[in-house]
NUMIMAR-724590 format. One record per residue (C-alpha): residue number from 1; x, y, z. Coordinates in steps of 0.5 Angstrom, whole numbers. Layout:
num	u	v	w
NUM	X	Y	Z
...
***
This chain:
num	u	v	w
1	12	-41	-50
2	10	-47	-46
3	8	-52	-52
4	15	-50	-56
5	17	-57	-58
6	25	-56	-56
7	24	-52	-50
8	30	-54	-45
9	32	-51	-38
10	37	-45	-39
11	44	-46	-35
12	45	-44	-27
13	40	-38	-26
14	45	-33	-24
15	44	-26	-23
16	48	-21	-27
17	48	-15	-31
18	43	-15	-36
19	45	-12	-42
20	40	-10	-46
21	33	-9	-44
22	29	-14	-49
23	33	-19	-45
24	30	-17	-38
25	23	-19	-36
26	20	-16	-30
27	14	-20	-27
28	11	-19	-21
29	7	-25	-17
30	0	-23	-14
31	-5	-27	-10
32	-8	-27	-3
33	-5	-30	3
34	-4	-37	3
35	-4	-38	-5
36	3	-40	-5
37	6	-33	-9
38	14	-36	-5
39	13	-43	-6
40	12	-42	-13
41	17	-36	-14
42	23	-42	-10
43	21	-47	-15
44	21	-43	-21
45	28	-41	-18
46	30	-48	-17
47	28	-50	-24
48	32	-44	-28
49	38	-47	-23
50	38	-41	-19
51	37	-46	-12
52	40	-53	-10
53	34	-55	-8
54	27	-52	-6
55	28	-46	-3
56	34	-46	-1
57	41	-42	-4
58	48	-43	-3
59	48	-41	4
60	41	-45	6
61	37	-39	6
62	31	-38	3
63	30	-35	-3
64	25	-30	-2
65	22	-31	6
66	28	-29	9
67	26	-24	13
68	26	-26	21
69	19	-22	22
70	17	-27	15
71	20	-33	20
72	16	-32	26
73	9	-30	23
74	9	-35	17
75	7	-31	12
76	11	-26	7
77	10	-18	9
78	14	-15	4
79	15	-14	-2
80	22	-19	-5
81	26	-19	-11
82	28	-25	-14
83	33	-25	-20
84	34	-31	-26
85	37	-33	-31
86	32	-37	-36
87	35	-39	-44
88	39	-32	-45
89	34	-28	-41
90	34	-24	-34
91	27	-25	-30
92	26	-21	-25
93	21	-24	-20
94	17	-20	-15
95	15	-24	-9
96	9	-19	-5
97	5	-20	0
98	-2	-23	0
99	-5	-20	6
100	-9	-13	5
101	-5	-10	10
102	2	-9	6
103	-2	-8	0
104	3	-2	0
105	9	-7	-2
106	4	-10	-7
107	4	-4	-11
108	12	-2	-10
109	12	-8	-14
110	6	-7	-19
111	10	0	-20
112	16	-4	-21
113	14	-10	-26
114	11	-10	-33
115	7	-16	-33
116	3	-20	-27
117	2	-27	-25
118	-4	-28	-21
119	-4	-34	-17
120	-10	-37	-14
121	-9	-43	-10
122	-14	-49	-14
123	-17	-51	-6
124	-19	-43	-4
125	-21	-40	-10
126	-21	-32	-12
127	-22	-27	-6
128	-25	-20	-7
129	-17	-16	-5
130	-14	-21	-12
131	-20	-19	-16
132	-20	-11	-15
133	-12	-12	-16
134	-14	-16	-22
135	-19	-9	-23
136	-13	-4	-22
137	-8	-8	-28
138	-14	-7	-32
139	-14	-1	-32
140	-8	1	-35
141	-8	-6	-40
142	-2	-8	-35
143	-1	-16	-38
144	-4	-22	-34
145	-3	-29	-34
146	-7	-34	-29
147	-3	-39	-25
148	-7	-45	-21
149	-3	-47	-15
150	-5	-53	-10
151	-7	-58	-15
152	-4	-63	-10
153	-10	-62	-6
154	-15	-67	-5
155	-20	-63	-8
156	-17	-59	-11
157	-21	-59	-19
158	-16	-55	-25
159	-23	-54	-29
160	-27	-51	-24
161	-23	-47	-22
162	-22	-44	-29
163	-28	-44	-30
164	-29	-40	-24
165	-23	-35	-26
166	-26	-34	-33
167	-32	-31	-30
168	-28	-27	-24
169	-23	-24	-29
170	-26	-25	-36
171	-32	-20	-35
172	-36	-19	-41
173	-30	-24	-44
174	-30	-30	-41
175	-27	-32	-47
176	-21	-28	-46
177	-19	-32	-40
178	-18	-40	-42
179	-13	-46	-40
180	-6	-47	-44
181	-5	-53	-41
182	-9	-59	-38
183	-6	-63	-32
184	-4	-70	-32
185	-6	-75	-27
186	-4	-81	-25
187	-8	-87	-21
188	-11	-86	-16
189	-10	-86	-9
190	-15	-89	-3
191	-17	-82	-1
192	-20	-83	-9
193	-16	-77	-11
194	-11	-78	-17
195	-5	-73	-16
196	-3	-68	-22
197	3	-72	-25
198	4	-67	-32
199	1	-63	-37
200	-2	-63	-44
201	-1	-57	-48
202	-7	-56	-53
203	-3	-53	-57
204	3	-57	-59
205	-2	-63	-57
206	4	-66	-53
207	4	-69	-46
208	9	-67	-42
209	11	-72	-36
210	13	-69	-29
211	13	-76	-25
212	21	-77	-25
213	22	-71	-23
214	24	-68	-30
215	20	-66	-36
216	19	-71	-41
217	16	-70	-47
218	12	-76	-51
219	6	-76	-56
220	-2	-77	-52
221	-5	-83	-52
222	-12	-85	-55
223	-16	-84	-49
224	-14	-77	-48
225	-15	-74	-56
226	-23	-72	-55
227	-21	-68	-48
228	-15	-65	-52
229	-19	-63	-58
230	-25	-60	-55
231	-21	-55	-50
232	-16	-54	-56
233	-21	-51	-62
234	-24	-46	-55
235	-17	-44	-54
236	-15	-43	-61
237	-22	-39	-62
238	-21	-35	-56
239	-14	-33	-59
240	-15	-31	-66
241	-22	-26	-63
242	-16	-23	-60
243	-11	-23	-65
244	-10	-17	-70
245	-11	-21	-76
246	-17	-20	-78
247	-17	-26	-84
248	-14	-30	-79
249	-21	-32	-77
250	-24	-33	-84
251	-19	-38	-85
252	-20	-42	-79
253	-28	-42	-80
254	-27	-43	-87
255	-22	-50	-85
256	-16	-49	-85
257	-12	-51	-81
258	-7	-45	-78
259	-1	-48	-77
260	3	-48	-69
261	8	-42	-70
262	1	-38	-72
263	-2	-39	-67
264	4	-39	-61
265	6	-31	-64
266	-1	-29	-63
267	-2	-32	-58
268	4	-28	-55
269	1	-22	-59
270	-5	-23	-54
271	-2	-23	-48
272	3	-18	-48
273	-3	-14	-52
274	-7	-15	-44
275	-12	-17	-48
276	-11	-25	-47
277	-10	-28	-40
278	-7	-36	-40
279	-9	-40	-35
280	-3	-45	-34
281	-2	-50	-28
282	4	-51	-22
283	6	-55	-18
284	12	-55	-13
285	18	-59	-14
286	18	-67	-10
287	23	-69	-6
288	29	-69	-11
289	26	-67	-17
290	30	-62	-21
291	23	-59	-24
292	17	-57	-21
293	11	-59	-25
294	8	-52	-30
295	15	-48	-29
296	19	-50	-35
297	12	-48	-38
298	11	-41	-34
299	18	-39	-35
300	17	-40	-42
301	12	-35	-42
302	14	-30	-37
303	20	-30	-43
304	16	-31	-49
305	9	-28	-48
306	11	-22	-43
307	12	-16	-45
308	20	-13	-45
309	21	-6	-42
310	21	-3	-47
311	13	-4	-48
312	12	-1	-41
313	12	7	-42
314	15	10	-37
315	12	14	-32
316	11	22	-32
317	17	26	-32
318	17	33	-30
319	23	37	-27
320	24	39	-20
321	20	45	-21
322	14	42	-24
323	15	43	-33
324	14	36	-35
325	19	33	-39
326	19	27	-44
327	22	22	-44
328	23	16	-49
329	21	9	-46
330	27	4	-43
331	32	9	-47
332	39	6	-44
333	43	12	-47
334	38	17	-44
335	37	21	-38
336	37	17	-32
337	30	16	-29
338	30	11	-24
339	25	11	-17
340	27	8	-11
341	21	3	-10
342	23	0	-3
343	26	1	1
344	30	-3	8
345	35	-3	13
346	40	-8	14
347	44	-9	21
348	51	-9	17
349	49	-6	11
350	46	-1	13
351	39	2	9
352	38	-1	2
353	35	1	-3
354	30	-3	-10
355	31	1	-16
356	27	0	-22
357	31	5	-27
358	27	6	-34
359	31	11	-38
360	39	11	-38
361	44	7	-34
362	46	7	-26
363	53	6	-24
364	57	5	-18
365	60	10	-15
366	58	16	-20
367	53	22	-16
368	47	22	-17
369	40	27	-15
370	35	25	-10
371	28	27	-10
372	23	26	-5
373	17	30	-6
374	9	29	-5
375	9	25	2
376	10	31	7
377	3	29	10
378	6	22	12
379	11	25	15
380	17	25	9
381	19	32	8
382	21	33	1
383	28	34	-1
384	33	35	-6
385	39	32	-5
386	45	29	-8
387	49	22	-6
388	54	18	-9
389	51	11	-11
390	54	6	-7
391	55	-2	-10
392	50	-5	-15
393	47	-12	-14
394	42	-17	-15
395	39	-20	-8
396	39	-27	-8
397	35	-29	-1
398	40	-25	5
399	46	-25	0
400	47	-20	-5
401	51	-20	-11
402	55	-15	-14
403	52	-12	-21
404	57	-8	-25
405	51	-4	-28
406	44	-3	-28
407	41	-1	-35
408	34	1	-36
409	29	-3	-35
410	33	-7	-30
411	32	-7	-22
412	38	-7	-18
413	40	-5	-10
414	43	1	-8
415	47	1	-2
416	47	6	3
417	43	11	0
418	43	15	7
419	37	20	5
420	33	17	-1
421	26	13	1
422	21	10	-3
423	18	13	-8
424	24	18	-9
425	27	19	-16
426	34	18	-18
427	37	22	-23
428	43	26	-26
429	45	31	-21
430	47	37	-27
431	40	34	-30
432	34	33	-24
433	28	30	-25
434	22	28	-21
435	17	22	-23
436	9	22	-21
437	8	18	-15
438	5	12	-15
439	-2	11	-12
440	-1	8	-4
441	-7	8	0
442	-8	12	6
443	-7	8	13
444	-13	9	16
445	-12	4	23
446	-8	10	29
447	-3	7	34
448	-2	12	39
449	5	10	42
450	10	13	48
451	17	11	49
452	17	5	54
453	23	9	58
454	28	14	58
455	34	10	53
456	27	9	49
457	25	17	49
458	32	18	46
459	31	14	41
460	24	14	39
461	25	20	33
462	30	17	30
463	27	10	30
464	21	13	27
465	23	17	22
466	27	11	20
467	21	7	19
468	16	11	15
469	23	13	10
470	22	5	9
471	14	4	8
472	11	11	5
473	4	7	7
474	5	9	14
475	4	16	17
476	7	20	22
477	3	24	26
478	6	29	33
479	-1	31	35
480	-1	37	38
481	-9	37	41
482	-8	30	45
483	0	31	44
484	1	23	42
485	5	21	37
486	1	17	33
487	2	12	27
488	-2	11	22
489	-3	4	19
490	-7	0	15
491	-8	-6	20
492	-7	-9	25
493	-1	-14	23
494	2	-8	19
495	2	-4	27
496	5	-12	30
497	10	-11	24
498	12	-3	25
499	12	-5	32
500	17	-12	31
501	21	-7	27
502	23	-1	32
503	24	-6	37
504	29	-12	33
505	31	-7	28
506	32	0	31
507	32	-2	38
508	26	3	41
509	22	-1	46
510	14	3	45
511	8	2	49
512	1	2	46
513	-5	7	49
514	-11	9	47
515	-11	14	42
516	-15	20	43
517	-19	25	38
518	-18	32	38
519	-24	35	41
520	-26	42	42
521	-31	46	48
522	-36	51	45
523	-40	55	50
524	-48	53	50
525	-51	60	53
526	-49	67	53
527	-45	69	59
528	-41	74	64
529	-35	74	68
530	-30	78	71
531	-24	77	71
532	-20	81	77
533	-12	81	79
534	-10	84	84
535	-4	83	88
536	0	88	93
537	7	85	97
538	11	90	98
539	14	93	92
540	11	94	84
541	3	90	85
542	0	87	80
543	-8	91	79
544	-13	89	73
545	-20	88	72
546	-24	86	66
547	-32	85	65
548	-33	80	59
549	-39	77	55
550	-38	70	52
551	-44	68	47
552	-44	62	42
553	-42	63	35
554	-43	58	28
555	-39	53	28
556	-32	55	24
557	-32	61	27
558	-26	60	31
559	-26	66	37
560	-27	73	36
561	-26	78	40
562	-30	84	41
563	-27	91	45
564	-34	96	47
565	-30	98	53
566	-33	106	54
567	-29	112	58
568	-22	110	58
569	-24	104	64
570	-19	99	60
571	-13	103	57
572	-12	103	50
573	-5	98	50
574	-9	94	55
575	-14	92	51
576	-9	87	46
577	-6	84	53
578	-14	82	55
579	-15	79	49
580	-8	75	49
581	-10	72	55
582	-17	71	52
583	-14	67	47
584	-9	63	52
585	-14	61	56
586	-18	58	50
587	-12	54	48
588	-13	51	54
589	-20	49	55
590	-24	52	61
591	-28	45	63
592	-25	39	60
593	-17	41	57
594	-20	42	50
595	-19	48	46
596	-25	52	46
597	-27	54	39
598	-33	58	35
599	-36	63	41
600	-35	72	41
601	-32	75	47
602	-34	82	48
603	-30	86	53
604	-34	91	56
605	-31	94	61
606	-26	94	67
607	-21	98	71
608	-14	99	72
609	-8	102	77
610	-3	108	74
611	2	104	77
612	1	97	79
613	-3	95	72
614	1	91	67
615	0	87	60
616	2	81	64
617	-4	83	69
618	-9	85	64
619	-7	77	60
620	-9	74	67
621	-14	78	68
622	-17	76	61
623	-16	69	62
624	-20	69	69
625	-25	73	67
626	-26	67	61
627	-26	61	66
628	-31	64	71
629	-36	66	65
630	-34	58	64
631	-36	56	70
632	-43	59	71
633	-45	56	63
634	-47	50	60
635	-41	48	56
636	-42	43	50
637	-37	38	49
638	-35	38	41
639	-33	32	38
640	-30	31	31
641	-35	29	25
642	-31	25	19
643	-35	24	12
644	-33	18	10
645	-34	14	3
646	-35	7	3
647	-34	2	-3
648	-37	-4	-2
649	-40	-10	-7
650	-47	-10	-8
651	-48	-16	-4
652	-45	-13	3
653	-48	-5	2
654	-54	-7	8
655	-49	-10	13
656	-44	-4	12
657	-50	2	12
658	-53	-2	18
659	-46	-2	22
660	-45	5	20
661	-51	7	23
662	-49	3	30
663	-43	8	30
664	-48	14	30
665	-47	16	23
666	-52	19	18
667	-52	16	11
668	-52	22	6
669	-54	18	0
670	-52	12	-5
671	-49	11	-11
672	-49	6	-16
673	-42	4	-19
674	-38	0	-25
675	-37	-8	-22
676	-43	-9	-18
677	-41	-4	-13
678	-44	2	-8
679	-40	8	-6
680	-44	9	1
681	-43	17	4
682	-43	19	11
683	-41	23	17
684	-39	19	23
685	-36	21	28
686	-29	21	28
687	-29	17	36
688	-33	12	33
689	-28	9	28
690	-22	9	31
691	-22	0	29
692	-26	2	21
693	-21	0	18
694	-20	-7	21
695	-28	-8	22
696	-30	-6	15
697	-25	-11	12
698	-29	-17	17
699	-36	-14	15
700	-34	-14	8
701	-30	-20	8
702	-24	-16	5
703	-28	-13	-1
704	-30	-6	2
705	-25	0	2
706	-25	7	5
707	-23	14	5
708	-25	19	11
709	-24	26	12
710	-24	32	17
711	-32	35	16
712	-33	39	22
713	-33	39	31
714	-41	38	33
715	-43	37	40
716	-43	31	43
717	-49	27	46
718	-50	29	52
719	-48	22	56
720	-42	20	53
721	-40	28	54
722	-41	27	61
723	-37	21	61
724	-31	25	58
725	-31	30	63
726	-32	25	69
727	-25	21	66
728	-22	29	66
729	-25	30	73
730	-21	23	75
731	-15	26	72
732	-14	33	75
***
C-alpha cells in the first residue's frame, strides 16, 4: 500500500502480455463530469513511466481524450483503456465518462473492471448520478476506494470533503469510509490559501514531500504528531471492525500495539472484501515533475489492495441454446469466455473491438464464435457467427501495441471483428457460449432524422447500423406508423455525439425533424355509409354496392367485421373482398391518415352485376363506404398513453408529481423505497414526454431516473385533436 516504507516507481509502464492473472489489476475511474477521472488516469501514466510528460505519449497525443469528438466538446464521451505497467503488475485503467448521457460506457467499463475508483473533485462535491454508481457497486460488493482531486483549488478542504464522502457513501457505516493519507501543505500564498505539497500516511507515520517534483520520504515534525495520532487511531479501529480477525480488536482496546504489516494486510483484506473504502489524495504532476502528488500511493493500492481477477466471478454462462454452463473463475486453461465490451470504428483500422476474456486464453489469428443475442429491440439482431480473431493489442492513446496473447482477466483490442458488437461473446467455434447481458439503460430521448440527400440516403442504413453496433445504448427505430427513422438516445449530448459520429466518421450527412407519435382514429357514434362503384367505359365495367354500420368498440378491440347480408345481395365470395377493402381503408385513416382501430363494421347489405362485379370492385366499394360513413360521424383522435415510473430523491417527489401533472398526466400512486427515494407511477400521454428524459435530469438535478411503456391509445382532449387535423388539412 501507499504507507510501504520502500515503495519506489516501477520501470517505463509498457503494455505487454500479462502472463498470469494475479499480476493483472483492472480499475475502472468513476466520477461526474468535470472530476478529473483523465487527468487523473494521464498522471498515474506519467508516473508508472508509461508517458513523457503529462498526458502525452510517444507520439504527442493524449493518453486517454484522444478522440476528435472528445477535442472538440472538452469532455470524455467514451469509455477508454489505459494499460501500465507498475512494480511487476499489468493495471488496466478504464477511463469513462462522467456526464449522465454516456452512462452506457461507464457501464461497459464496470462490467470490465474488478474494482472501482471514485474521483470526487474537493471544489464540487459528490453529485446524485456518482452516488447512485456508488449504489449499484454496492450491490454487488464490487471493491471501492475514493480519490480526492482538485486540492489545488483555493477552497478546496480534504477534510470536509471526507467528511462529506463518509456520510454519502458510508451509510450506516460512516466509519467504513476514512482517509489513508493527510495532505501536506505548504505556506501560504497571498490569496490565503496553502497549496497541497505531500502526504501523511497515518499508518507508517511517514511524510511523503512532493515539492520537488519526486517523492521524498522523511519522518514528521513535532507539530504534525497530534493531527497524526488522532486520524490514525479512527483509521485503525475502522480497519480491524472490518477485519476477519475477531481477537484483532481485543488486543487494540486491550493496548497493544498491532504492528504495520498487521495492520496494512488487513487493511488490503478490507478493501478487496468491499467492505472498506480508503480515501486517498491526488494531484496533477507541475511543469517537470516526474510524479504526481497521491499516484505512487494509489498506484500502490490499485496492486496491493485491489483484488485480481480471479476474485471476480465470472458472469453467468449458458450455451447458445440456453442450458447454463459452469464456468471456473479466471481459468487461463478453460474454455474461452470473453465479451466484447466496446466497440469503435477506425478510419484505417477498421472496427475495433474491447475484449475483457475471463476464462481461457485469446490468440492471434485462431477462429473464434461470435454471439450477439438480447438486443433485437435495439435494433441488433442476434447472431451466431465465427470470425477469425485478427491482431491483439494493448491501446495506448491513438497508437496500438501488438500483444502476443490475452489471458483471462486481461483486456485486450481485437482488429476487425467485422460482425461482433458490444456485449457480443466470444468463444471456441467447436464449443459456443453465450454470457448474460449486463444491464444498460433504455434510451429514452427520440431524434427523428432523414437523409439531408440522395448520396446521404444511399448511406444512411449502412451508417446507422454501424453505430448502434458500437453503443448497445442506442436504438434504432423504422416506425411504420409515422414512417421516421427514429433513434433513441439518452440525451441531448449523446444525439449531438450520434450525429458528429455519422457525419465525420461514416460520412452520412442528416437532418433533424420533429418526431411523431403514432396516433389512432376511433369513431365516436355509430354510423352508416354506403360504398358505390360503378364504371362502364367500353368493355368489362366495374359494378358493386355495399351498405355498412360502424360503431365504437372498447379500446383494444382492434376492427371487427360483422357480415348480416341477407338474400345473396352480396355474393358469398364477395364478402371477404368488402372486408378487404374495410380493413385497407382503416390502415389509412378516414379523417387525419391515422389508423383506425377499436370500431365493428357490420356489413348489411349491397348489390352486385353478373359480369361487371369484381373482388377489386367490392375492396373499393368497402373502403368507400367506410370513408362516407367517416365523413358524416364524429371521429375521435387517439393518442398514445405511457405508464411511466419515476424514481426520484425524497426531496424532488413534489417538483416531479407537479410537472407530470402539467404534462396532462394522472398519478396513480407513491412508493416508498430504500435510500431515501420514491417510485412516482403514472400514465402521460406519450406526445407529452418527447424531451422527459432531459427535463427530469434538470428537475431532479440528475438524481431521478425513468422507464415508460406502451399502455394504451385514449382520445385526445378536443383542441389539441383539432390542431392535429388543421396541420394534416395544411398538408393535404
Amino acid at each position: 500500500m501507499g504507507d510501504k516504507a520502500n515503495a519506489h516507481p516501477g520501470a517505463a509502464g509498457r503494455a505487454t502480455a500479462a502472463d498470469h492473472p494475479a499480476s493483472v489489476r483492472n480499475v475502472v475511474l468513476v466520477g461526474h463530469s468535470g472530476s478529473g477521472k483523465t487527468t487523473l488516469v494521464e498522471a498515474l501514466a506519467l508516473t508508472a513511466g508509461a508517458v513523457n510528460r503529462a498526458g502525452r505519449v510517444e507520439d504527442g497525443g493524449t493518453v486517454s481524450d484522444y478522440d476528435e469528438i472528445e477535442h472538440r466538446q472538452q469532455r470524455s464521451v467514451q469509455l477508454s483503456l489505459v494499460p501500465v505497467e507498475w512494480d511487476g503488475y499489468k493495471i488496466n485503467l478504464l477511463d469513462t465518462p462522467g456526464y449522465a448521457d454516456f452512462v452506457g460506457e461507464l457501464r461497459a467499463g464496470l462490467r470490465a473492471a474488478d474494482a472501482a475508483l471514485f474521483v470526487v473533485s474537493a471544489s464540487d462535491g459528490v453529485d446524485g448520478s456518482t452516488r447512485m454508481v456508488w449504489e449499484e457497486c454496492a450491490a454487488v460488493g464490487m471493491p471501492r476506494a475514493i480519490v480526492v482531486t482538485h486540492l489545488e483549488a483555493a477552497r478546496a478542504d480534504f477534510e470536509e470533503m471526507t467528511r462529506i464522502c463518509a456520510e454519502t457513501f458510508g451509510g450506516d457505516d460512516p466509519d467504513a469510509v476514512l482517509p489513508l493519507y493527510l495532505p501536506l501543505h505548504g505556506p501560504q500564498g497571498p490569496d490565503g490559501h496553502a497549496p497541497v505539497t505531500g502526504l501523511t500516511g497515518l499508518l507508517s507515520q511517514k511524510v511523503f514531500d512532493y515539492s520537488s517534483g519526486e517523492r521524498k520520504e522523511s519522518e514528521p515534525g513535532e507539530d504534525l504528531l497530534p493531527e497524526i495520532e488522532e486520524a490514525r487511531n479512527r483509521l485503525i479501529e475502522g480497519i480491524i471492525s472490518e477485519s476477519e480477525d475477531e481477537t484483532l480488536m481485543d488486543r487494540y482496546l486491550g493496548g497493544e500495539e498491532i504492528d504495520f504489516k498487521t495492520l496494512v494486510e488487513d487493511l488490503e483484506r478490507a478493501v478487496a472484501r468491499g467492505v472498506f473504502h480508503p480515501v486517498l489524495a491526488a494531484a496533477p504532476a507541475t511543469d517537470g515533475a516526474k510524479q504526481g502528488i497521491g499516484t505512487v500511493e494509489l498506484l500502490e493500492l490499485i496492486t496491493g489492495g485491489f483484488p485480481t481477477p480471479f476474485e471476480h466471478p465470472t458472469p453467468g454462462v449458458t450455451t447458445i441454446d440456453g442450458k447454463p454452463r459452469v464456468i471456473k473463475a479466471c481459468d487461463t486453461e478453460g474454455p474461452l469466455v470473453a465479451e466484447v465490451v466496446k466497440t469503435a470504428s477506425d478510419p484505417y483500422v477498421g472496427r475495433i473491438s474491447l475484449v475483457r476474456v475471463f476464462s481461457g486464453t485469446l490468440r492471434p489469428d485462431e477462429t473464434v464464435h461470435v454471439s450477439g443475442h438480447g438486443l433485437a429491440d435495439r435494433g441488433h439482431e442476434d447472431h451466431d457467427v465465427d470470425e477469425r480473431i485478427g491482431a491483439l493489442s494493448a491501446p495506448f492513446g491513438k497508437q496500438q501495441r501488438q500483444l502476443s496473447h490475452c489471458i483471462a482477466g486481461d483486456l485486450a483490442c481485437v482488429a476487425k471483428l467485422s460482425r461482433a458488437e458490444t456485449g457480443d461473446t466470444l468463444s471456441a467455434k467447436d464449443d459456443p457460449l453465450l454470457m448474460e447481458p449486463w444491464e444498460m439503460p433504455d434510451p429514452l430521448l427520440p431524434l427523428a432524422i432523414q437523409a439531408h440527400s440522395k448520396a446521404d440516403e444511399d448511406k444512411l442504413s449502412q451508417g446507422l447500423a454501424r453505430l448502434v453496433a458500437e453503443d448497445p445504448t442506442m436504438r434504432l427505430e423504422q416506425n411504420q406508423d409515422t414512417h421516421q427513422v427514429v433513434l433513441w438516445c439518452l440525451g441531448e449530448a449523446h444525439a449531438d455525439v450520434a450525429l458528429e459520429r455519422l457525419r465525420s466518421r461514416y460520412g452520412v450527412q442528416v437532418d433533424v425533424v420533429p418526431h411523431r407519435v403514432s396516433l389512432r382514429e376511433t369513431f365516436a357514434d355509430k354510423a352508416a355509409g354506403r360504398g358505390r362503384h360503378v364504371k362502364q367505359s367500353g368493355g368489362h365495367g366495374q359494378f358493386a354496392i355495399c351498405e355498412i354500420e360502424v360503431e365504437p368498440l372498447p379500446g383494444g378491440s382492434g376492427i371487427e367485421f360483422v357480415d348480416k347480408v341477407v338474400g345473396g345481395a352480396v355474393p358469398r365470395q364477395f364478402i371477404p373482398s368488402v372486408e378487404k377493402g374495410v380493413r385497407a381503408q382503416a390502415a389509412k385513416g378516414v379523417a387525419t391518415g391515422h389508423q383506425l382501430i377499436d370500431v365493428r363494421v357490420t356489413l348489411l347489405d349491397g348489390k352486385a352485376h353478373s359480369v361487371d362485379s369484381s373482388d377489386a370492385a367490392f375492396q373499393t366499394a368497402g373502403a368507400l363506404a367506410l370513408r362516407e360513413a367517416a365523413a358524416d360521424a364524429r371521429i375521435h383522435l387517439l393518442e398514445p398513453v405511457a405508464e411511466v415510473s419515476v424514481l426520484v430523491g425524497d426531496d424532488y417527489v413534489g417538483t416531479v408529481m407537479s410537472d407530470l401533472s402539467g404534462r396532462r398526466g394522472r398519478v396513480l400512486g407513491t412508493e416508498q423505497t430504500n435510500g431515501g427515494r420514491t417510485l412516482i407511477k403514472a400514465e402521460v400521454p406519450e406526445i407529452e414526454i418527447g424531451r422527459y428524459a432531459v427535463d427530469l435530469r434538470s428537475l431532479s438535478h440528475g438524481t431521478a431516473r425513468f422507464s415508460r411503456s406502451y399502455a394504451r391509445h385514449e382520445p385526445m382532449p378536443p383542441q389539441i385533436a383539432e390542431r392535429i387535423r388543421e396541420e394534416a388539412r395544411a398538408a393535404s
